[in-house]
LOZAZA-126651 format. One record per residue (C-alpha): x, y, z; residue in three letters. Coordinates in Angstrom, 3 decimals, decimal comma. Example, Ala and Ser with C-alpha at 12.3 -4.5 7.8 and 13.67 -1.06 7.14 Angstrom:
((12,300; -4,500; 7,800); ALA)
((13,670; -1,060; 7,140); SER)
END
This chain:
((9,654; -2,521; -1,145); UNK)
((6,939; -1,444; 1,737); UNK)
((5,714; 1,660; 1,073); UNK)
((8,333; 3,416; -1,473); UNK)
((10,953; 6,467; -1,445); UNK)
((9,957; 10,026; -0,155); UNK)
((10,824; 13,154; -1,394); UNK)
((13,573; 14,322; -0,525); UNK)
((13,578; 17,701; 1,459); UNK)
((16,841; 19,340; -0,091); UNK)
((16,747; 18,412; -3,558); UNK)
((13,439; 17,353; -4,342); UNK)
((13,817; 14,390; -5,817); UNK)
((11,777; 11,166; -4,690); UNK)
((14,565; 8,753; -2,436); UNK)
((14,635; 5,217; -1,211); UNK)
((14,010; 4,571; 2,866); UNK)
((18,199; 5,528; 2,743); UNK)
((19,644; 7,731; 0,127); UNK)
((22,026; 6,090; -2,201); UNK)
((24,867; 7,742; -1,176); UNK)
((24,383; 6,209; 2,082); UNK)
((24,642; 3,211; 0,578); UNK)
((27,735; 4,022; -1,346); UNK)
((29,479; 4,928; 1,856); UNK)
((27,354; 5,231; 5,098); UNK)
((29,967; 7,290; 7,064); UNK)
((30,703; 9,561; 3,487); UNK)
((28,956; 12,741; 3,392); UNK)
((28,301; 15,289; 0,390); UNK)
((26,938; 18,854; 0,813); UNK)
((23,462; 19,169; -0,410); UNK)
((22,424; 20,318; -3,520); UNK)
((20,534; 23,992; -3,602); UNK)
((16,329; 23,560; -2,929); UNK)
((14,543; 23,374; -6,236); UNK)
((10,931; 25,058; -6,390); UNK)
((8,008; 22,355; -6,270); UNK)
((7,551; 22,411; -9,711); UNK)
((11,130; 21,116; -10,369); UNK)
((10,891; 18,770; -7,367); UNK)
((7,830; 17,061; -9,033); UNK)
((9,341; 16,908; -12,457); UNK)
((13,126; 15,553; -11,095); UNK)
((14,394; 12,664; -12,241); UNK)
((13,030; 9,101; -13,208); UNK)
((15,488; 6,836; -12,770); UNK)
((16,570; 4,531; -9,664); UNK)
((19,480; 6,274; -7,346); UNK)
((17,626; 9,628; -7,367); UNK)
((15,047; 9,411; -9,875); UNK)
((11,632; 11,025; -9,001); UNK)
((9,585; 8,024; -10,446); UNK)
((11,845; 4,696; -9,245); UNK)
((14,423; 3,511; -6,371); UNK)
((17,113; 1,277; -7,207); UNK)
((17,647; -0,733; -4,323); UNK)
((20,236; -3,033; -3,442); UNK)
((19,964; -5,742; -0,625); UNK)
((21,491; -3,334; 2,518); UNK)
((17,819; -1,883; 2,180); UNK)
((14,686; -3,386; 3,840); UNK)
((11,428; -2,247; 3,278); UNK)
((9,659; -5,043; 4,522); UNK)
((9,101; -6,602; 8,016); UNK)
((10,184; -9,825; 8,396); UNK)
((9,812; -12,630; 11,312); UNK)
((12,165; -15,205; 11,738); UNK)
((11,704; -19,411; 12,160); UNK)
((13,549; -22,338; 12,365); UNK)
((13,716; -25,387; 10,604); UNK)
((15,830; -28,197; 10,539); UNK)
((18,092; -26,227; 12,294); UNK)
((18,604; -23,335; 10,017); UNK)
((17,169; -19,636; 10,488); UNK)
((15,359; -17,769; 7,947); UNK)
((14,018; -14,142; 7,699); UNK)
((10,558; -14,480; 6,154); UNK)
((8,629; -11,562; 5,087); UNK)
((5,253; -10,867; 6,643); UNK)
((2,152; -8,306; 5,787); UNK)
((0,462; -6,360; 8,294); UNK)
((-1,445; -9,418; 8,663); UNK)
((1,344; -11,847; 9,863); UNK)
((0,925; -13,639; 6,428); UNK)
((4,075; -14,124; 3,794); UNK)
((3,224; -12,096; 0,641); UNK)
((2,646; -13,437; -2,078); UNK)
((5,829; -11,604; -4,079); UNK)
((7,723; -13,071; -1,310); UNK)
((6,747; -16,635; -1,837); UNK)
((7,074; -16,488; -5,342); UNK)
((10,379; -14,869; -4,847); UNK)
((11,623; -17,888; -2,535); UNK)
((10,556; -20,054; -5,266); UNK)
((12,216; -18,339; -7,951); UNK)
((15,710; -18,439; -5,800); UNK)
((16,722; -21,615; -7,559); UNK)
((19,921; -21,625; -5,791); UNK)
((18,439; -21,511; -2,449); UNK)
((16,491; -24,371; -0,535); UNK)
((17,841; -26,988; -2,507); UNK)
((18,253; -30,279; -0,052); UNK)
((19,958; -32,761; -1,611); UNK)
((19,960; -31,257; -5,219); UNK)
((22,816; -28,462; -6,351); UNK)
((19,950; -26,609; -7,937); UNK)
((15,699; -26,775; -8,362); UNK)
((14,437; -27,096; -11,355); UNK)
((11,075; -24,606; -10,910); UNK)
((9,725; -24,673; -14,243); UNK)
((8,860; -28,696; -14,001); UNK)
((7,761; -27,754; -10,250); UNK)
((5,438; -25,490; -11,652); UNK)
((3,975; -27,710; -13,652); UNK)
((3,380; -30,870; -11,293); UNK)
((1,257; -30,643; -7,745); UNK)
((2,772; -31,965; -4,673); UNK)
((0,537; -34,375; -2,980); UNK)
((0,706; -31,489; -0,280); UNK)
((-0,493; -28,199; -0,916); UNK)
((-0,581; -25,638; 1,397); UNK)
((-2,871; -22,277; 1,204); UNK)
((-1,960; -18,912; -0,290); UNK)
((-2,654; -17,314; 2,471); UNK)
((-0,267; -18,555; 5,087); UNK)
((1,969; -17,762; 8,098); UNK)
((5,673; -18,024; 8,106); UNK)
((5,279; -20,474; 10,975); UNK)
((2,843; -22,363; 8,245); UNK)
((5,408; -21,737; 5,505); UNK)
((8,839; -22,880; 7,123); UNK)
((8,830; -26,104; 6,108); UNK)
((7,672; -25,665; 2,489); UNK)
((10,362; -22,530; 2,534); UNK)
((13,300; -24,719; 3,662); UNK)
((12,590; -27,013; 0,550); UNK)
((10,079; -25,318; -1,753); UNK)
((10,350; -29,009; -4,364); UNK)
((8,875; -30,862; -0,862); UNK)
((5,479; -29,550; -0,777); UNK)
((3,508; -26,629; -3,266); UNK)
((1,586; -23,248; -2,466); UNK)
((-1,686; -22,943; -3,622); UNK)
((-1,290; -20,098; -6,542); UNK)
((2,255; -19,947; -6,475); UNK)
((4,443; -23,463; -7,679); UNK)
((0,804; -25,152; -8,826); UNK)
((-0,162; -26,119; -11,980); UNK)
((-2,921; -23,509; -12,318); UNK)
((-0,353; -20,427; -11,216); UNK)
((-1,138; -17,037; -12,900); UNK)
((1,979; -15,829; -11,925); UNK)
((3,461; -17,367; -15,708); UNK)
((0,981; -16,714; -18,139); UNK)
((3,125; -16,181; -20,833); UNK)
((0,761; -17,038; -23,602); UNK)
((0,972; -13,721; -24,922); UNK)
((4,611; -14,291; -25,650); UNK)
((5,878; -15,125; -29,445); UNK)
((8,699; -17,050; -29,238); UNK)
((9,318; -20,754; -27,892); UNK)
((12,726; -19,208; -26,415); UNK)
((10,984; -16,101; -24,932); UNK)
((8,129; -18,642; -22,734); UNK)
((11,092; -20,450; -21,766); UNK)
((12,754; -17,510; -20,259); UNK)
((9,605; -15,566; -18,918); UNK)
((9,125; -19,355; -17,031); UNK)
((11,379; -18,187; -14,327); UNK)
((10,070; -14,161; -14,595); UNK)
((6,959; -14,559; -12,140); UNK)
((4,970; -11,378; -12,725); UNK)
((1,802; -11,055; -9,879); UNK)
((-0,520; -8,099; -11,629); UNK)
((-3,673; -8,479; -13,609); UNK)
((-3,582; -9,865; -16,636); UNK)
((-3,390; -6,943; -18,341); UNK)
((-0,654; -5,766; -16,213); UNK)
((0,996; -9,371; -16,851); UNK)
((1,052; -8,814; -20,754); UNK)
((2,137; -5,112; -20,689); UNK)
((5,198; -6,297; -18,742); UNK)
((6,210; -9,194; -20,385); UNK)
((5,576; -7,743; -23,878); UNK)
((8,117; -4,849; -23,066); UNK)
((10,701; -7,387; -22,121); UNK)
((10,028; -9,128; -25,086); UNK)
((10,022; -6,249; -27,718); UNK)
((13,423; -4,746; -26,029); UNK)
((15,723; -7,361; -25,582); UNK)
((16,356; -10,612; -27,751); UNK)
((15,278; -13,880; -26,541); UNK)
((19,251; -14,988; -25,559); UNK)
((19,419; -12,160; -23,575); UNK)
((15,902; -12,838; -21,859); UNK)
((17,704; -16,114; -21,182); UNK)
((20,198; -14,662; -19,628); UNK)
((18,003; -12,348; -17,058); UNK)
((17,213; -15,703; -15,169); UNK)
((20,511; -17,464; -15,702); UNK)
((21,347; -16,551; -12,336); UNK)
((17,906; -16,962; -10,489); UNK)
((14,754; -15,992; -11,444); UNK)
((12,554; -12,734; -10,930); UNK)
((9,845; -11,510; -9,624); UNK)
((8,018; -8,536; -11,339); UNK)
((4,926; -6,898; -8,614); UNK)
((2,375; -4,204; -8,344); UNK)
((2,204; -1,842; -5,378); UNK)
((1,505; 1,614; -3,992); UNK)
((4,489; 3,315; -4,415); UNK)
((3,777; 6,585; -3,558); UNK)
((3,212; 9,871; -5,720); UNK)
((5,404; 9,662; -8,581); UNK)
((7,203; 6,902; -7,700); UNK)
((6,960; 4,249; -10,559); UNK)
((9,596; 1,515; -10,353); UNK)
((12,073; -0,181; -7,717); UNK)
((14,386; -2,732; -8,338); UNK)
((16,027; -4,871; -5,683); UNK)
((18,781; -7,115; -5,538); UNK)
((18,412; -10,877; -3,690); UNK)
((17,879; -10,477; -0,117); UNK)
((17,260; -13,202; 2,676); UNK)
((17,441; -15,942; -0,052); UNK)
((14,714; -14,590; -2,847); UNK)
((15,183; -13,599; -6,398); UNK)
((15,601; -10,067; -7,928); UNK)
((12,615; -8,288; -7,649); UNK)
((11,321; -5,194; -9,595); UNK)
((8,081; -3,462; -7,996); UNK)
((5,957; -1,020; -10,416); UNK)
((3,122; 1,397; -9,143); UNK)
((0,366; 0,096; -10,935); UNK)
((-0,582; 4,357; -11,176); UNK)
((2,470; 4,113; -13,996); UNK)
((1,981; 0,819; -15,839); UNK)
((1,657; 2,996; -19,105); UNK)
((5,229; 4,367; -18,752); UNK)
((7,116; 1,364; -20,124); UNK)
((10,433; 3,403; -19,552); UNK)
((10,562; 3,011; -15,803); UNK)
((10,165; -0,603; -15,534); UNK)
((12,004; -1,209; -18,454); UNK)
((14,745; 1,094; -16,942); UNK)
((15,214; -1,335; -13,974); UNK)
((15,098; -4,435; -16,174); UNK)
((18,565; -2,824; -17,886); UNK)
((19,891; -2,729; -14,634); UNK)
((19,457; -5,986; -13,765); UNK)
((20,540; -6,790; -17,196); UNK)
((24,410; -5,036; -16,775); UNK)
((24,447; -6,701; -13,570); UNK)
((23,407; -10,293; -14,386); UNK)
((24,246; -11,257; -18,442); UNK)
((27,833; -12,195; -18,732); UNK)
((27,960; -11,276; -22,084); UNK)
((28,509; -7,743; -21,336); UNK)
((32,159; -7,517; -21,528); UNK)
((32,788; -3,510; -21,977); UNK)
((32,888; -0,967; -18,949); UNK)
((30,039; 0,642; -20,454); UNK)
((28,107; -2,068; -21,119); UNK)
((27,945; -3,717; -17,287); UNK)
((27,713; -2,569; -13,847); UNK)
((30,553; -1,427; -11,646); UNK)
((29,202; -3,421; -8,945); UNK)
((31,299; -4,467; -6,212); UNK)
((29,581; -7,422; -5,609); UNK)
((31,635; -10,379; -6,709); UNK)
((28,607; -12,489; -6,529); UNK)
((26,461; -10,511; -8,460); UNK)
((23,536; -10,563; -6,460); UNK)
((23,009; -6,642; -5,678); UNK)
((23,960; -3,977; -7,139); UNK)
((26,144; -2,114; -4,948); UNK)
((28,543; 0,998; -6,722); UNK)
((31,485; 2,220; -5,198); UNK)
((31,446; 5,804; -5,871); UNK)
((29,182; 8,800; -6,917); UNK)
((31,478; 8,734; -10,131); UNK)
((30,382; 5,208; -10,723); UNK)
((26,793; 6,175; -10,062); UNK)
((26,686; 8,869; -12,733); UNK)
((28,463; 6,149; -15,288); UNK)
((25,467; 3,476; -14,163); UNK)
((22,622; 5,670; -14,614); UNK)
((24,178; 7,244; -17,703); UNK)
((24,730; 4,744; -19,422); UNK)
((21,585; 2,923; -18,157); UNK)
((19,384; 5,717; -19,341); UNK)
((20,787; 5,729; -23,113); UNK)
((20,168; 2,055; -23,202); UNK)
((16,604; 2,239; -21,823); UNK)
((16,627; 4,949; -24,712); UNK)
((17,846; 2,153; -27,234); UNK)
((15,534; -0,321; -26,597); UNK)
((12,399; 0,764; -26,009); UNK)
((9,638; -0,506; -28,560); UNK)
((7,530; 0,618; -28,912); UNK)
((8,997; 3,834; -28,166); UNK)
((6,553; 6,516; -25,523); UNK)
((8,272; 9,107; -24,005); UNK)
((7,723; 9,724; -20,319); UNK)
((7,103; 12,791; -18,762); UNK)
((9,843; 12,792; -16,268); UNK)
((12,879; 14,054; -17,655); UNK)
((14,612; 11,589; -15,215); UNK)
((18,784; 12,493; -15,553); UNK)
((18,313; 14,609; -18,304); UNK)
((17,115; 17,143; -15,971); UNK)
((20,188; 17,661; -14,195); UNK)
((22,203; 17,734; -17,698); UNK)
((19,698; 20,551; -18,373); UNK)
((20,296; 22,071; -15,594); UNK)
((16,447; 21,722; -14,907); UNK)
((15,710; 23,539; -17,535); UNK)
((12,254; 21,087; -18,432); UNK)
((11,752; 22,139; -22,054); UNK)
((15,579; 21,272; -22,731); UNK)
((15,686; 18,194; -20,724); UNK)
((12,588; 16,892; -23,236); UNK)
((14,378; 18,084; -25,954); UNK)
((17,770; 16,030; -25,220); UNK)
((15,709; 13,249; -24,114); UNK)
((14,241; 13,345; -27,837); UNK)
((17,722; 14,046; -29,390); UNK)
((19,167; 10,953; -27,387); UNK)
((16,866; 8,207; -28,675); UNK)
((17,290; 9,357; -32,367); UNK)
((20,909; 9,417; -31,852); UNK)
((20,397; 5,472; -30,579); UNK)
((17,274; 4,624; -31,885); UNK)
((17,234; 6,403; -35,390); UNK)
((13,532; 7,903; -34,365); UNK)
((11,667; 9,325; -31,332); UNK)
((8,561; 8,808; -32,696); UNK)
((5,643; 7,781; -30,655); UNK)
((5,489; 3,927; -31,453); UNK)
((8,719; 3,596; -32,973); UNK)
((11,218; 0,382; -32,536); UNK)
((13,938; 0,374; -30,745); UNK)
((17,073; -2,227; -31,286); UNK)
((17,564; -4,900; -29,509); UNK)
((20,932; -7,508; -28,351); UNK)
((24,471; -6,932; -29,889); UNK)
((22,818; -3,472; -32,561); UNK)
((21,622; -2,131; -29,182); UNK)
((24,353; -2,615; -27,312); UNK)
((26,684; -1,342; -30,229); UNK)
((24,374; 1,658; -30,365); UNK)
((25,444; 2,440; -26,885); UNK)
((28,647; 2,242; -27,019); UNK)
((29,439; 4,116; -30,468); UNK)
((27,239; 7,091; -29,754); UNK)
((27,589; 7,402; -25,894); UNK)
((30,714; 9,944; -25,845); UNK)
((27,912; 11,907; -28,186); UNK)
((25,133; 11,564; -25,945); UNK)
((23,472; 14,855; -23,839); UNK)
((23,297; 12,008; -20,851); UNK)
((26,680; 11,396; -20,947); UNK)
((27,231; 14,857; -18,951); UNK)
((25,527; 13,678; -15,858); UNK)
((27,940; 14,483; -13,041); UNK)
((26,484; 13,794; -9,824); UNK)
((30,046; 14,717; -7,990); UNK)
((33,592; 14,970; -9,478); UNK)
((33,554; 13,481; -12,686); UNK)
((30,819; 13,406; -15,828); UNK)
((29,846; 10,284; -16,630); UNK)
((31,743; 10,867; -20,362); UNK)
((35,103; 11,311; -17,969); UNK)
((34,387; 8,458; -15,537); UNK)
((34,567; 6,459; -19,192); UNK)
((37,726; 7,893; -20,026); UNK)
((39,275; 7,868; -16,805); UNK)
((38,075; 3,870; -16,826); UNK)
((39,141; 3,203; -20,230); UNK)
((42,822; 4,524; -19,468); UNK)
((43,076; 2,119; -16,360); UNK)
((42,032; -0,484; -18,698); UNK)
((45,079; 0,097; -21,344); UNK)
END
């Protein structure tokens, strides 16, 4: 959210507004790593937690301002622009929150919203003072552009299944339209349509476009002040399909309950599975290990990006080798690296993952004690 990570002074990689270990353990500290040149600082990482191109936020972070009203004797923290007016991610986010502003129901139904006008509409462009109302009980009254029948934020004509429209009805992506069907074709190419179900079994999401800063392509956020997931994507990278698709995998592990293995789903502390919130560094180099092979899995069609992301610490920054285990990775998963080559999606995927991960080059990340391989282990003994 707001304006993005910054570099990172020490080990030049691109951070969010506070460092993941912070967020692990604010009073834990680590020493830093040695300084890398500028050429290995721009070519770092490209993952969340550390990754040059993406943040992977959870909801203790808040990179937006926020001004807070009452109604009906309840306080809410609604997001404002420079402006004073609610964004329009927000609202769409407070929409999508299906367990949130409710009234008398247990839960809204948003896709029939969506498709019906109230008899009271109010403008897109609107002040949370404007908004309060409509935000305490978004089925009383609609939003110009955002719950009315002639919303861009769900064209999902482009999609091919019955099951995949259904799905992508609670995935509100605000972009162009080309920026709309890039986004929702990945999802739909990499994952099968019960597990695009399952991305909005728990609330919906809301995909948006924003300045992240230089090489920063993707954030993902966990609910916050009662809105959906959100992922935001530098429109600068819309080509790189793995970043975006990177933080849909995360929200994947921490959302589909059909992830039963420890490799498989997040070792999120959060009972209620609402942000993503890891324990330890050990646990962080598991996550984004296995998170990476599984981005690696999936992706059709297949483009490699030019950030060596994880693999450049398992290279020991070593660029040409990082590419070259980043290649040797998605044909161990994937059976080709190919330019334009499919990936697997739902239980072959998944299987991929776990049968080859102990084989992978990622599976030696080790951002403190352990390797990611050994966190596994270490995880799998407990288990027994």
């Amino acid at each position: 959210m707001g304006k993005g990570p910054k570099r990172d002074k020490h080990t030049g990689r691109f951070v969010a507004k506070k460092s993941f270990m912070d967020r692990i353990s604010p009073k834990k500290t680590t020493d830093s790593p040695p300084k890398k040149t500028k050429q290995e600082g721009k070519h770092r990482g490209n993952f969340a937690l550390g990754r040059s191109k993406s943040s992977f936020l959870d909801q203790t972070i808040k990179e937006y301002k926020t001004k807070t009203v009452t109604v009906g004797g309840v306080k809410y923290r609604i997001p404002v622009d420079d402006n004073g007016f609610v964004p329009r991610w927000a609202i769409a986010s407070r929409f999508l929150a299906t367990d949130q502003g409710t009234g008398r129901n247990d839960k809204r139904n948003v896709r029939v919203d969506a498709k019906i006008d109230a008899d009271e509409i109010l403008p897109e462009k609107v002040t949370p003072e404007q908004l309060k109302k409509w935000w305490h009980e978004p089925n009383t009254r609609d939003v110009q552009g955002i719950d009315t029948a002639d919303s861009d934020l769900y064209d999902v004509i482009s999609l091919k299944s019955k099951g995949a429209r259904e799905a992508h009805g609670m995935i509100a992506v605000d972009g162009t339209p080309e920026q709309q069907r890039l986004v929702r074709s990945v999802i739909e190419n990499s994952f099968t349509v019960k597990e695009q179900k399952a991305l909005v079994k728990r609330g919906g999401l809301v995909i948006t476009f924003s300045d992240l800063g230089k090489n920063v392509a993707a954030q993902y956020s966990g609910k916050a002040d009662g809105m959906a997931y959100k992922i935001v994507v530098n429109p600068d990278f819309i080509d790189d399909r793995n970043s975006y698709l990177h933080e849909i995998v995360h929200h994947s592990r921490l959302v589909d309950d059909d992830r039963k293995s420890v490799l498989l789903q997040t070792r999120s502390t959060d009972k209620n599975k609402s942000l993503v919130r890891i324990s330890s560094v050990d646990d962080r180099s598991l996550e984004e290990a296995a998170t990476v092979l599984e981005t690696l899995a999936r992706e059709t069609p297949y483009k490699e990006s030019i950030f060596p992301s994880y693999h450049a610490d398992t290279a020991k920054n070593d660029l040409l080798v990082a590419h070259r285990q980043i290649k040797a990775d998605r044909e161990l998963v994937a059976g080709s690296a190919e330019e334009g080559s499919k990936g697997f999606k739902g239980v072959r995927a998944k299987k991929k993952v776990e049968s080859e991960f102990h084989r992978s080059h990622i599976s030696s990340l080790k951002l403190d004690n352990l390797t990611a391989k050994q966190k596994l282990e270490e995880l799998s003994k407990q288990k027994k």
